[in-house]
Backbone as a chain_set.jsonl record, in Angstrom:
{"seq": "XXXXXXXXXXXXXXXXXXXXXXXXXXXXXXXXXXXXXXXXXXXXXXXXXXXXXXXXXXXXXXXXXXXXXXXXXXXXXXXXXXXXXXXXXXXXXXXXXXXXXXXXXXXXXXXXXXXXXXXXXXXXXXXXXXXXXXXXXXXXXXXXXXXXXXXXXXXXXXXXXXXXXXXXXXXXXXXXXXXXXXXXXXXXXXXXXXXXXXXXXXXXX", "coords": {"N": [[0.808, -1.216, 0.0], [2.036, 1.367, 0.923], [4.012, 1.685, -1.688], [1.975, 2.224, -3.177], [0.68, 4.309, -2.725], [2.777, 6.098, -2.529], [3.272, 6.407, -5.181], [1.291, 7.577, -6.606], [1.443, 9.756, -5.337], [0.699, 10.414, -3.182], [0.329, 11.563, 0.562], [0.82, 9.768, 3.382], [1.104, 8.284, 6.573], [3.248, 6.406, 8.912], [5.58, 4.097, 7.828], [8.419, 3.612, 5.141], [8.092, 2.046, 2.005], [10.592, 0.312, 1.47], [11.689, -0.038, 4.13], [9.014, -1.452, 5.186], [9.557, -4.199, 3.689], [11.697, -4.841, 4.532], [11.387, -5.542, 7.354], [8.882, -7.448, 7.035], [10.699, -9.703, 6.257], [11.334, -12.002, 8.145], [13.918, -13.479, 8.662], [15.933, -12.289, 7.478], [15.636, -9.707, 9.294], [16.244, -9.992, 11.496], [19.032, -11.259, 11.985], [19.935, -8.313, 11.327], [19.821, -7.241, 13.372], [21.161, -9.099, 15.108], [23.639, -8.02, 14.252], [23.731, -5.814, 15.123], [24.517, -6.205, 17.866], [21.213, -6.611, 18.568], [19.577, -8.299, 21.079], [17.968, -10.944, 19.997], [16.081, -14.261, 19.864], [17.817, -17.573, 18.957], [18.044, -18.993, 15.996], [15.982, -21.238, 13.192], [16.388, -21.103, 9.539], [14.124, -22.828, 7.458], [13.859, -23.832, 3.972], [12.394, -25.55, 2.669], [11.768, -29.273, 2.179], [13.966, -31.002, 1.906], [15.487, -29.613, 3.788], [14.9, -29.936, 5.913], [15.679, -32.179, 7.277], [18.069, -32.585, 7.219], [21.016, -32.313, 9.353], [20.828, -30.017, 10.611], [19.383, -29.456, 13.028], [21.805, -29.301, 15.03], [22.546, -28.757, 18.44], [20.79, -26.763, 18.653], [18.84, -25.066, 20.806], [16.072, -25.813, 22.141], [13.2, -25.779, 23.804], [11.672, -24.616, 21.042], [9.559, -22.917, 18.878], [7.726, -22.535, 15.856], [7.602, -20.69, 12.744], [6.038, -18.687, 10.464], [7.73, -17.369, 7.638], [7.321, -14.908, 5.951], [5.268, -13.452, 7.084], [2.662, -12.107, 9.557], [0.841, -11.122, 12.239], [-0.015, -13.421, 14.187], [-0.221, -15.215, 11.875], [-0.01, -18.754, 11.045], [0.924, -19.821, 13.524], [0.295, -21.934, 15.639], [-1.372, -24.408, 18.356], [0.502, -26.471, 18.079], [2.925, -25.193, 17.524], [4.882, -24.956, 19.033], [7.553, -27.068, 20.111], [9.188, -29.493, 21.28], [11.517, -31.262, 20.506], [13.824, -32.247, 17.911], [12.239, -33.993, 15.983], [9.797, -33.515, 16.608], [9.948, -31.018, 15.823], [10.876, -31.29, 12.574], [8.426, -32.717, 11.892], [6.298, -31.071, 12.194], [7.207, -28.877, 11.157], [7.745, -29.416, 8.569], [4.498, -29.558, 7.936], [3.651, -27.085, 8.066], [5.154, -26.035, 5.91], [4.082, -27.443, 3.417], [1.795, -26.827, 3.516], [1.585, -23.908, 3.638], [3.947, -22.918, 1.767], [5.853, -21.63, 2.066], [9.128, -20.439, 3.464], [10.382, -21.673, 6.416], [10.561, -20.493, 9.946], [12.285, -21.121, 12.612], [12.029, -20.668, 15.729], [14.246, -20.082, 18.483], [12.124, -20.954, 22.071], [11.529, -18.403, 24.325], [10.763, -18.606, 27.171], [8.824, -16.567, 29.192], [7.228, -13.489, 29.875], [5.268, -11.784, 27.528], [5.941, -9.008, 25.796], [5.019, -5.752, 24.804], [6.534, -3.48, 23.052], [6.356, 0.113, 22.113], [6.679, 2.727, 19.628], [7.638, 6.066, 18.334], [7.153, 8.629, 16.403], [9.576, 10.765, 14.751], [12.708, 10.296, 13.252], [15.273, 9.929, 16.221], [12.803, 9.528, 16.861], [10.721, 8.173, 20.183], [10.287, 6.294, 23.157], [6.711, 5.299, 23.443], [5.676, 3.921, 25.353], [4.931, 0.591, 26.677], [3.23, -2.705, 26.577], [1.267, -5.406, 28.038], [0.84, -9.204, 27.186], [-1.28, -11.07, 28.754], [-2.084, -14.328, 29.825], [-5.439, -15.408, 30.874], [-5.261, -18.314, 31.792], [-2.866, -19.122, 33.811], [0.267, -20.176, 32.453], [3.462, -21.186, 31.943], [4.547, -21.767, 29.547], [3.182, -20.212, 27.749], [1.488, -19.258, 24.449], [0.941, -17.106, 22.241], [-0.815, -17.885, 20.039], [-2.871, -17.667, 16.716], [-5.647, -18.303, 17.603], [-5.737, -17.638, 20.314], [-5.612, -15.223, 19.725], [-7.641, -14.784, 18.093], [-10.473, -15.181, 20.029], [-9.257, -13.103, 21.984], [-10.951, -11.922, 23.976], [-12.062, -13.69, 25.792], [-9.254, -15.474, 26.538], [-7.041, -13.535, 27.135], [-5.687, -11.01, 28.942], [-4.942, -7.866, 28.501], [-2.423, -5.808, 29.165], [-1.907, -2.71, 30.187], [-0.76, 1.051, 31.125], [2.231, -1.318, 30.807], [2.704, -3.309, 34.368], [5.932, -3.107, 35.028], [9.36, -3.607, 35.981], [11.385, -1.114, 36.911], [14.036, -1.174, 35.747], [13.75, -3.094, 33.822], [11.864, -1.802, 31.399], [12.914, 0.149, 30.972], [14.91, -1.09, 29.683], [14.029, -2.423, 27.58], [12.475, -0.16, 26.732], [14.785, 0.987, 25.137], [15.834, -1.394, 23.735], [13.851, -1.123, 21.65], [14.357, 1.714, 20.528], [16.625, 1.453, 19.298], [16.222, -0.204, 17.406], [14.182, 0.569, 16.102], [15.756, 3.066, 14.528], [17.868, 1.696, 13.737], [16.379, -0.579, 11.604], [15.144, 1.862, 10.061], [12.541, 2.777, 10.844], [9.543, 4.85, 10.58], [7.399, 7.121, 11.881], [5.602, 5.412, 13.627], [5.978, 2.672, 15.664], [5.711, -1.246, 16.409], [7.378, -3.471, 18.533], [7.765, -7.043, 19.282], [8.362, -8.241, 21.996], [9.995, -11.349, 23.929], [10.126, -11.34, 27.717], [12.286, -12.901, 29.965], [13.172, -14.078, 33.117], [15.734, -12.834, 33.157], [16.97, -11.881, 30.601], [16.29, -10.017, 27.553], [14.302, -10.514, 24.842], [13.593, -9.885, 21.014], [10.966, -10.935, 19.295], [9.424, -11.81, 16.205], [6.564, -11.891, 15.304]], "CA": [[0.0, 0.0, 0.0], [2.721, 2.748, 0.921], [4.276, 1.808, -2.618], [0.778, 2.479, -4.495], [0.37, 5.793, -2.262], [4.095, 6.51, -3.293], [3.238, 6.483, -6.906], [-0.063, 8.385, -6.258], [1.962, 11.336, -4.647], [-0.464, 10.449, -1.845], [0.811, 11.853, 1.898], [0.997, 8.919, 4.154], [2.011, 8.255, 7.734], [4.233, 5.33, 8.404], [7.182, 3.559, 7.491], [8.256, 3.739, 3.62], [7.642, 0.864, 1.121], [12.069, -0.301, 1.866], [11.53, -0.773, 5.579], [8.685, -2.557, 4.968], [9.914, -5.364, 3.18], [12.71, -5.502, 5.52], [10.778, -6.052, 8.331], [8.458, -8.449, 6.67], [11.304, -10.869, 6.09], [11.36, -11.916, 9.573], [15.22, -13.81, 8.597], [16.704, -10.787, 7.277], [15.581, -8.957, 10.386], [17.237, -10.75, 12.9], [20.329, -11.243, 11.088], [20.076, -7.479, 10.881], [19.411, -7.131, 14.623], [22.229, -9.264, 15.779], [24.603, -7.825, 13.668], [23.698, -4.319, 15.905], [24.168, -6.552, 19.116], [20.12, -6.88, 20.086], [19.399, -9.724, 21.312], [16.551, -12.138, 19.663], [16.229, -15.514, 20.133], [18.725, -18.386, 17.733], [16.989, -19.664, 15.23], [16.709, -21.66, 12.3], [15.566, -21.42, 8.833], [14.501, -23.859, 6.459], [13.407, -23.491, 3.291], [12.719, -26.92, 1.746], [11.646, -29.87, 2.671], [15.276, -31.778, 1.813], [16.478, -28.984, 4.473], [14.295, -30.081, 7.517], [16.293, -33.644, 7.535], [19.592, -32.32, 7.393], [21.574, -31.643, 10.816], [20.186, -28.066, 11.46], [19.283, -28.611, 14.777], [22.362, -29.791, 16.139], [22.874, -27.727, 18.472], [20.153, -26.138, 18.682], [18.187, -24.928, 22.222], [14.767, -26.195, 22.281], [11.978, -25.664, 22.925], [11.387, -23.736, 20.411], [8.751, -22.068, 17.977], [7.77, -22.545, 14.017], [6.964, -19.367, 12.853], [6.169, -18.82, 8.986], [8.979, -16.604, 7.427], [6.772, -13.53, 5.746], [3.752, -13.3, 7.707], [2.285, -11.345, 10.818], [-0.642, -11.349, 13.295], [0.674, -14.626, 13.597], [-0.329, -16.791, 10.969], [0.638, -20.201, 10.639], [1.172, -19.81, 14.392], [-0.754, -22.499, 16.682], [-0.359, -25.072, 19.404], [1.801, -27.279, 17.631], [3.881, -24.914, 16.409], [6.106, -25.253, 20.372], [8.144, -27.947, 19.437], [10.781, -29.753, 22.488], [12.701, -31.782, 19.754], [14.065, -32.073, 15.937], [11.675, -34.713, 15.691], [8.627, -32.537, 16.399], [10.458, -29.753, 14.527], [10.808, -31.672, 11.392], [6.993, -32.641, 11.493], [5.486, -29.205, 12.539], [7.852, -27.753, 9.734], [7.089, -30.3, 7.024], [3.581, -29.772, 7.484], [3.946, -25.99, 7.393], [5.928, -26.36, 4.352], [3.638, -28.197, 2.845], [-0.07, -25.849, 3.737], [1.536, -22.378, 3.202], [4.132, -22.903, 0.23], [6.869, -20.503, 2.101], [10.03, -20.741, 4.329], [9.724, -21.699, 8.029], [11.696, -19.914, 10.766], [12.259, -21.702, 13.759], [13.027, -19.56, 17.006], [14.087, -20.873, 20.139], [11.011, -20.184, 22.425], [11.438, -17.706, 25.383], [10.097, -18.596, 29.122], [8.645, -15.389, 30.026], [6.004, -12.331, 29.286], [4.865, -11.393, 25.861], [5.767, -7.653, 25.581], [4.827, -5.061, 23.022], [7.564, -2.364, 22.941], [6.278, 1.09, 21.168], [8.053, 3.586, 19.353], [6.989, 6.865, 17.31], [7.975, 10.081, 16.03], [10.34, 11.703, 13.658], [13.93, 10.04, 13.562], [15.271, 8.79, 16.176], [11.589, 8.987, 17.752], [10.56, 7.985, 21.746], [9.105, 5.095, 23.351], [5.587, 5.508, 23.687], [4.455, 3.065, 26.6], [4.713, -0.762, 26.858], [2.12, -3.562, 26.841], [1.656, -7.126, 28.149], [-0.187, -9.772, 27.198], [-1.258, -11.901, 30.076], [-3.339, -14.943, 29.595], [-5.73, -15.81, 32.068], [-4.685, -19.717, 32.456], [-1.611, -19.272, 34.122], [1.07, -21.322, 31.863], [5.127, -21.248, 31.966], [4.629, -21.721, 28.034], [2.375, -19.299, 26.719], [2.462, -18.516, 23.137], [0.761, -15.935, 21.664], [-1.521, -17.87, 19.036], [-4.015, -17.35, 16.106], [-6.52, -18.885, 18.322], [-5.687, -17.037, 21.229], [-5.945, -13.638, 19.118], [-9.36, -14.516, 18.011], [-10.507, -15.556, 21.171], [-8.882, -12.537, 23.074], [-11.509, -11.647, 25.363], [-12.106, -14.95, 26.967], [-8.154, -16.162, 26.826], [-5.716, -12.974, 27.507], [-5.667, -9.359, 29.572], [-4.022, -6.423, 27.981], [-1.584, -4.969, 30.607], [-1.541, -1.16, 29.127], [1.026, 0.182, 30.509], [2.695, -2.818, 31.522], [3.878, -2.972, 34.903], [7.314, -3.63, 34.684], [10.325, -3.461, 37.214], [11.856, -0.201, 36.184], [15.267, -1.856, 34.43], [13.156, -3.916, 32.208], [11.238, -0.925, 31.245], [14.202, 1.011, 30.512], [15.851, -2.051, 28.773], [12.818, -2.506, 26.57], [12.789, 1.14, 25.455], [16.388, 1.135, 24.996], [16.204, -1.809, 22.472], [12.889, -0.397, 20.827], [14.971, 3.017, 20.066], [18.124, 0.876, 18.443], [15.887, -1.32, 16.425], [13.293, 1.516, 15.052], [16.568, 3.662, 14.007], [18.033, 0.623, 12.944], [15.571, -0.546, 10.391], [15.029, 2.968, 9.092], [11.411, 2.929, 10.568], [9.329, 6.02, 10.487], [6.034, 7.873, 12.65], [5.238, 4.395, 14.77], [5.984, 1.315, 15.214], [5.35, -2.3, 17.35], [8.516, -4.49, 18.62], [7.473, -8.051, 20.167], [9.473, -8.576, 23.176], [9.492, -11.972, 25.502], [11.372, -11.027, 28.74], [12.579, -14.074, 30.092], [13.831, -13.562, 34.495], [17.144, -12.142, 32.898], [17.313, -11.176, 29.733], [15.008, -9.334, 26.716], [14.919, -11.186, 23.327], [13.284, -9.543, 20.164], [10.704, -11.98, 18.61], [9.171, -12.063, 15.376], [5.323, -12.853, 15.15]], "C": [[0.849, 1.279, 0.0], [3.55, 2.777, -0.429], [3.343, 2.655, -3.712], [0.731, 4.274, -4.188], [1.596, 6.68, -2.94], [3.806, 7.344, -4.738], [2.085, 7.268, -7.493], [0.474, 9.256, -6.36], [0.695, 11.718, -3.577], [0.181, 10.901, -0.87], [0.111, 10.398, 2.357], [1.255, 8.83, 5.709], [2.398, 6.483, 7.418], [5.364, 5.055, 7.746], [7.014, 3.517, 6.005], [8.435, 2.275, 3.838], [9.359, 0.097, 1.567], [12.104, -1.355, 3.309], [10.755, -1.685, 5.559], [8.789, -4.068, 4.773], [10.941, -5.63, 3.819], [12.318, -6.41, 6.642], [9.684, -7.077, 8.164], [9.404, -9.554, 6.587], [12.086, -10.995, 7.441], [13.254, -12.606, 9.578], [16.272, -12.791, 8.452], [16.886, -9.64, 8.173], [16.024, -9.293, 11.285], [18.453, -10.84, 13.248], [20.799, -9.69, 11.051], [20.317, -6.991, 12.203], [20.596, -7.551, 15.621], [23.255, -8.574, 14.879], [24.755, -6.17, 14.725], [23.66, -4.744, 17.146], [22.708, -6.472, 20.27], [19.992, -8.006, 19.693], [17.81, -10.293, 20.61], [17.646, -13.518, 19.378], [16.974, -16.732, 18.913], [16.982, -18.879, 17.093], [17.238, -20.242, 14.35], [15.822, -21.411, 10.676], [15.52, -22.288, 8.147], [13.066, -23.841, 5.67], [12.482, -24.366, 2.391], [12.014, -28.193, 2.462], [12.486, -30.937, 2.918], [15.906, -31.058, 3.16], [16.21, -29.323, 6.191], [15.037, -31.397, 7.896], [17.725, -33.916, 7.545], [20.077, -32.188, 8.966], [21.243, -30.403, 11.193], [19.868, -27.85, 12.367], [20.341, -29.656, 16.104], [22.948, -28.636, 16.974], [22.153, -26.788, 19.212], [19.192, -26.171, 20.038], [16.515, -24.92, 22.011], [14.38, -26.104, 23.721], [12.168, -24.528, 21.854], [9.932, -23.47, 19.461], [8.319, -21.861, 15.94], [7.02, -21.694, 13.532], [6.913, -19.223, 10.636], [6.94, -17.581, 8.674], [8.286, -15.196, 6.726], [5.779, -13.115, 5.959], [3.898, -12.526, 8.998], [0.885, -11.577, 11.176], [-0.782, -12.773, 13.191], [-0.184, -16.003, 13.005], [0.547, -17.534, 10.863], [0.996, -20.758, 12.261], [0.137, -20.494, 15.215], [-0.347, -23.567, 17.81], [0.374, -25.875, 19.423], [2.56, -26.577, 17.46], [4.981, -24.625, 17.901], [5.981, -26.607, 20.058], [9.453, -27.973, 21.023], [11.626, -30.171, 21.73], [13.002, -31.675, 18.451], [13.056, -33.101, 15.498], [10.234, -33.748, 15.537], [8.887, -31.135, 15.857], [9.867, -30.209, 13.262], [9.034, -31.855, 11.028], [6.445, -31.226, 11.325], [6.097, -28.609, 11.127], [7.512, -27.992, 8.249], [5.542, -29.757, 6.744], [3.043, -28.194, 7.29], [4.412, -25.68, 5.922], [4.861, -26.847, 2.966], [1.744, -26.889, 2.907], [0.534, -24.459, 3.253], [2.61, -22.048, 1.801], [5.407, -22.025, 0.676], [7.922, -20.967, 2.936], [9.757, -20.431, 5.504], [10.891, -20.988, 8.921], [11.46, -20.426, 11.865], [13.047, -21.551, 15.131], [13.078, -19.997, 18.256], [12.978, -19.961, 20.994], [11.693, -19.706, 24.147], [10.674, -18.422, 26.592], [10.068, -17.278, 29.49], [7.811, -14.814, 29.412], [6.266, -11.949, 27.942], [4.825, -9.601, 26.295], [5.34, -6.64, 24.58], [5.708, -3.77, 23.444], [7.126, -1.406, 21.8], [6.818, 2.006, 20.869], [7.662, 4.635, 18.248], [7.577, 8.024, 17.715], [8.829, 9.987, 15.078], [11.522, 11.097, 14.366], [14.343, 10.344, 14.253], [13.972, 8.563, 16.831], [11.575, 8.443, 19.312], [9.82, 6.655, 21.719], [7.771, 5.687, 24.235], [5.018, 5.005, 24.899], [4.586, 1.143, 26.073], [3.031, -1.053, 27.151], [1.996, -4.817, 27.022], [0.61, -7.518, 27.97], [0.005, -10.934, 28.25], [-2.135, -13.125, 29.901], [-3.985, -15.72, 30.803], [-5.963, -16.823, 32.161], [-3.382, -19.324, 32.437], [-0.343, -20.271, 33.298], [2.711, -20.544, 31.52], [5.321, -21.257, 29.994], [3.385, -21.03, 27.039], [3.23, -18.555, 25.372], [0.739, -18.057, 22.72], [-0.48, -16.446, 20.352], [-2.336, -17.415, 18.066], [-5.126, -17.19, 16.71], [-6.587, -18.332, 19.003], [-6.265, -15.565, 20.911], [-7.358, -13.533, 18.387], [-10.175, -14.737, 18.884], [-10.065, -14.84, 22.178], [-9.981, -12.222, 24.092], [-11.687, -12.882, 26.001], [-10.611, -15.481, 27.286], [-7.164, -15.058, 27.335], [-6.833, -11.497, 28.06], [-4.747, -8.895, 28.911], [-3.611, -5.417, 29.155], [-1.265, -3.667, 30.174], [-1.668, 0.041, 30.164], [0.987, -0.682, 31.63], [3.105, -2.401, 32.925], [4.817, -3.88, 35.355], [8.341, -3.108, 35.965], [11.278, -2.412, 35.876], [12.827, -0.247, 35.27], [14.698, -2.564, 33.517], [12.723, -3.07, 31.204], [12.0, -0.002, 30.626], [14.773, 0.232, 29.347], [15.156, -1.926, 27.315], [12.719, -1.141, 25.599], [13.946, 1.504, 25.233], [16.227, 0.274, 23.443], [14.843, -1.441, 21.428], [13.512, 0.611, 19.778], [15.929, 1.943, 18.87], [16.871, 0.429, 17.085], [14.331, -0.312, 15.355], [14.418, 2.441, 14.344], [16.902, 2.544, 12.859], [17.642, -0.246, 11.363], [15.067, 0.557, 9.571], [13.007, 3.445, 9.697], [10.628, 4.348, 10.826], [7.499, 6.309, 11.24], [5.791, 6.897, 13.636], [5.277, 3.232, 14.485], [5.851, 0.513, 16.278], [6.533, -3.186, 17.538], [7.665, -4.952, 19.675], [9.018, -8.071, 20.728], [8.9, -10.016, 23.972], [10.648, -11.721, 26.389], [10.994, -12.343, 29.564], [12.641, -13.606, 31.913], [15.016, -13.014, 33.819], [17.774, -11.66, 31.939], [15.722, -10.713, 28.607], [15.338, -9.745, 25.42], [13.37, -10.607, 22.04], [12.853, -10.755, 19.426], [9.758, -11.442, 17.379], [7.556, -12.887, 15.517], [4.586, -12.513, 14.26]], "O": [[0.544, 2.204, -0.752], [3.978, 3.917, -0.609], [3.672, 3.388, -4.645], [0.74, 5.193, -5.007], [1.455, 7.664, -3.665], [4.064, 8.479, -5.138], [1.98, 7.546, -8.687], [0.291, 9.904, -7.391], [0.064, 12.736, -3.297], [1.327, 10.712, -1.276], [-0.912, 9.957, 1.834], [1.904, 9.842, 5.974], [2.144, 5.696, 6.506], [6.022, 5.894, 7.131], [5.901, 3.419, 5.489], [8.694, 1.555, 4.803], [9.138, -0.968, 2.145], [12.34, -2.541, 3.544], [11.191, -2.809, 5.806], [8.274, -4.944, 5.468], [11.274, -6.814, 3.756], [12.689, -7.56, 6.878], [9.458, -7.694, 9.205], [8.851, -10.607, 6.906], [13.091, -10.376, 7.792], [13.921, -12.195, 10.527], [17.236, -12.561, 9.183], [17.787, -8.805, 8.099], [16.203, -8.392, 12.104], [18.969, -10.628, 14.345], [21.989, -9.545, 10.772], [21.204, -6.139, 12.201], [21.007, -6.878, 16.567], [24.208, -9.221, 15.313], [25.828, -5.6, 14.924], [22.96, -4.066, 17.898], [22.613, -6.38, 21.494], [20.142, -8.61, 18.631], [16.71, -9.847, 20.934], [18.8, -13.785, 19.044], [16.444, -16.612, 17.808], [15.794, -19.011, 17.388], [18.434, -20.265, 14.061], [14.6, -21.555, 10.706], [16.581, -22.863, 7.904], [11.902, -23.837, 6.068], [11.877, -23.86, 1.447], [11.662, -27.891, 3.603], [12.216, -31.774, 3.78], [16.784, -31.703, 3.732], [16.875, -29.118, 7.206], [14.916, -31.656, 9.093], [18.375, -34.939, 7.761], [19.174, -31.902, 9.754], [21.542, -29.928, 12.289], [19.822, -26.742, 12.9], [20.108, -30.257, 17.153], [23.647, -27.743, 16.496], [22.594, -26.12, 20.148], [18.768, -27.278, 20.368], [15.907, -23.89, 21.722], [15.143, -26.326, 24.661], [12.924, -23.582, 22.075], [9.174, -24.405, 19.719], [8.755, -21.052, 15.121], [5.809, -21.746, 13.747], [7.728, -19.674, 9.832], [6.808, -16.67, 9.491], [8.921, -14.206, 7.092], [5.213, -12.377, 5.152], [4.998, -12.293, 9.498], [0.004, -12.115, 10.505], [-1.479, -13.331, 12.344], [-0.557, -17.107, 13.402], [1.724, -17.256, 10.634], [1.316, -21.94, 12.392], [-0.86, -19.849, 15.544], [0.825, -23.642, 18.18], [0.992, -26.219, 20.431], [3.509, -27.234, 17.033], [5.983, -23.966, 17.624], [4.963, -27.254, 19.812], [10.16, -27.113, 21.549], [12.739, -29.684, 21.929], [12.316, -30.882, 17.807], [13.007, -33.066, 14.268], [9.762, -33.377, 14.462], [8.027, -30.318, 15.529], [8.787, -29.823, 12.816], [8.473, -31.262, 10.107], [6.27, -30.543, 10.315], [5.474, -28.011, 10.249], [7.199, -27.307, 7.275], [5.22, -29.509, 5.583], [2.133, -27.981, 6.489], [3.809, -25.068, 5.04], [5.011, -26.55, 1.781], [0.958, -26.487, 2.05], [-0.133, -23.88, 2.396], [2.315, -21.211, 0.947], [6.098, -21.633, -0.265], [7.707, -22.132, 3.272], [9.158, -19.424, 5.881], [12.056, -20.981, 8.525], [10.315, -20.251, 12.283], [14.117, -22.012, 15.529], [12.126, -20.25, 18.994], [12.822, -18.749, 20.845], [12.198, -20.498, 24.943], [9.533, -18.677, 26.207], [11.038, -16.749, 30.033], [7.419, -15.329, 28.365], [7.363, -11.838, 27.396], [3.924, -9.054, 26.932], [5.407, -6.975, 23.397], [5.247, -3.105, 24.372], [7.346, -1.761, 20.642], [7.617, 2.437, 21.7], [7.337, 4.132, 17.172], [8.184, 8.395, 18.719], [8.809, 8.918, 14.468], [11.649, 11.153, 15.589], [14.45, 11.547, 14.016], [13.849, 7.479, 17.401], [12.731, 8.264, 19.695], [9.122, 6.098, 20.871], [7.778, 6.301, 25.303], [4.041, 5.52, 25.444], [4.202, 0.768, 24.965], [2.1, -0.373, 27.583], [2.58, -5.54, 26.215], [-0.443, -6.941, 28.241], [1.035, -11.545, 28.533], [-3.295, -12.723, 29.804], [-3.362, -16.466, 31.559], [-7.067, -16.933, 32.694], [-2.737, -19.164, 31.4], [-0.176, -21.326, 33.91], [2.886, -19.485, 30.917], [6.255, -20.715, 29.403], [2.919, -21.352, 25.947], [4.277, -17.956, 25.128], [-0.313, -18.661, 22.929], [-1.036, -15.542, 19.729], [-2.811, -16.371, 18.513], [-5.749, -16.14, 16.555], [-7.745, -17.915, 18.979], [-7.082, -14.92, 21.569], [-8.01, -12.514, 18.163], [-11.21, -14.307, 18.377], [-10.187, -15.329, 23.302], [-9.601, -12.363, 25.254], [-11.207, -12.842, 27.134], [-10.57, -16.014, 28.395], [-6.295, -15.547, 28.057], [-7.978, -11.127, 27.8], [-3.705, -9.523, 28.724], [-4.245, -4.578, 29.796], [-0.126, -3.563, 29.719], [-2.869, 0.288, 30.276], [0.344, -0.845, 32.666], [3.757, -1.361, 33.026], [4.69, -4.991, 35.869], [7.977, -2.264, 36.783], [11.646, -2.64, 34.723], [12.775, 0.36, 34.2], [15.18, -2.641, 32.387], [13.065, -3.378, 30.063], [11.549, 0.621, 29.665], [15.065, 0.735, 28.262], [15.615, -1.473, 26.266], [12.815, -1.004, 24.379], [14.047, 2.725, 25.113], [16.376, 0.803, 22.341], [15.108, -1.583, 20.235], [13.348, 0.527, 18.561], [15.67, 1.892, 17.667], [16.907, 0.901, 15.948], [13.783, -0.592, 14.289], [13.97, 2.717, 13.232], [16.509, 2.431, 11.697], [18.36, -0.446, 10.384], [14.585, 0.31, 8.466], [12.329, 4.252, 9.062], [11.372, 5.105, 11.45], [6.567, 5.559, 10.948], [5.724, 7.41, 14.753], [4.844, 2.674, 13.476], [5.824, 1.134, 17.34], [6.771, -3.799, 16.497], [7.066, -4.313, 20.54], [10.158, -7.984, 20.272], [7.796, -10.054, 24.516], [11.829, -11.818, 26.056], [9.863, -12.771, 29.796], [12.013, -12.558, 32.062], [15.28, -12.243, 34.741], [18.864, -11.097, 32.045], [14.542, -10.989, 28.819], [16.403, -9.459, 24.873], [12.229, -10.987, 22.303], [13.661, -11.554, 18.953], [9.235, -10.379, 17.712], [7.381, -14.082, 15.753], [3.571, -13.165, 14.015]]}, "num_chains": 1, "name": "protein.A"}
């Protein structure tokens, strides 16, 4: 859409048509992310279905997460898609692979709160205010589902603002700032955070 408006000579708010597509390719963003020392979670991709049977997760810190590689409001995202081994990797991924037609990204999964880190204004922009999602069955492995997000009023609380122990809070809009400069993004934007007890890892949903 901000391409078509582009070509219009429409006014817009939002991030240009570049960032975009950066931040849609949830591999490229990560990669882009550690390379500026923030932290998100290892991961793996695989593109193929020859690639899910290779060694790729030796190595690799499970549990983790099968997340589809150019999507948001997380599609493809459900309660299979937490995975403890390469065995229930390889399935979950195959059968992704196989329903959506695209490359899977597979992110080690966090133990801890689902954050939303906000961020707006005019280069380098402020953080706006945090938000948690809380779901009301208590669980050590909450994830964030499709299901869950159609289903929000009976399954989750919206913590707005979050409250947070003031260093997290700080931390959080610390890596918000890096990672909206970073990607080039522009007027407002949304970084998923899960904060773990000890550290803050940049996820992709």
């Amino acid at each position: 859409m901000p391409s078509i408006l582009e070509m219009l000579d429409i006014p817009y708010v939002g991030s240009d048509p570049e960032c975009l597509a950066v931040c849609l390719d949830k591999h490229l963003t990560k990669k882009l992310l550690k390379m500026e020392g923030i932290p998100t979670p290892e991961w793996r991709l695989i593109a193929n279905q020859q690639e899910k049977n290779e060694n790729v997760w030796k190595g690799f810190p499970f549990p983790a997460l099968s997340n589809l590689l150019f999507e948001g409001s997380s599609k493809g995202i459900h309660a299979n898609s937490l995975v403890d081994s390469a065995t229930q990797a390889a399935a979950t991924v195959s059968e992704m692979l196989e329903t959506y037609r695209q490359p899977v990204l597979v992110e080690q999964f966090i133990d801890g709160d689902e954050v939303y880190g906000r961020h707006a204004g005019k280069f380098p922009g402020e953080s706006i205010g945090m938000m948690k999602i809380m779901p009301r069955k208590q669980s050590n492995r909450f994830v964030y589902t499709v299901e869950v997000k159609r289903d929000w009023k009976n399954l989750v609380d919206y913590e707005c603002p979050a409250r947070l122990k003031e260093a997290t809070t700080k931390k959080i809009a610390e890596y918000s700032r890096k990672t909206f400069e970073m990607l080039g993004c522009r007027d407002f934007s949304r970084i998923d955070f899960r904060v773990s007890a000890d550290a803050y890892h940049i996820c992709w949903r």
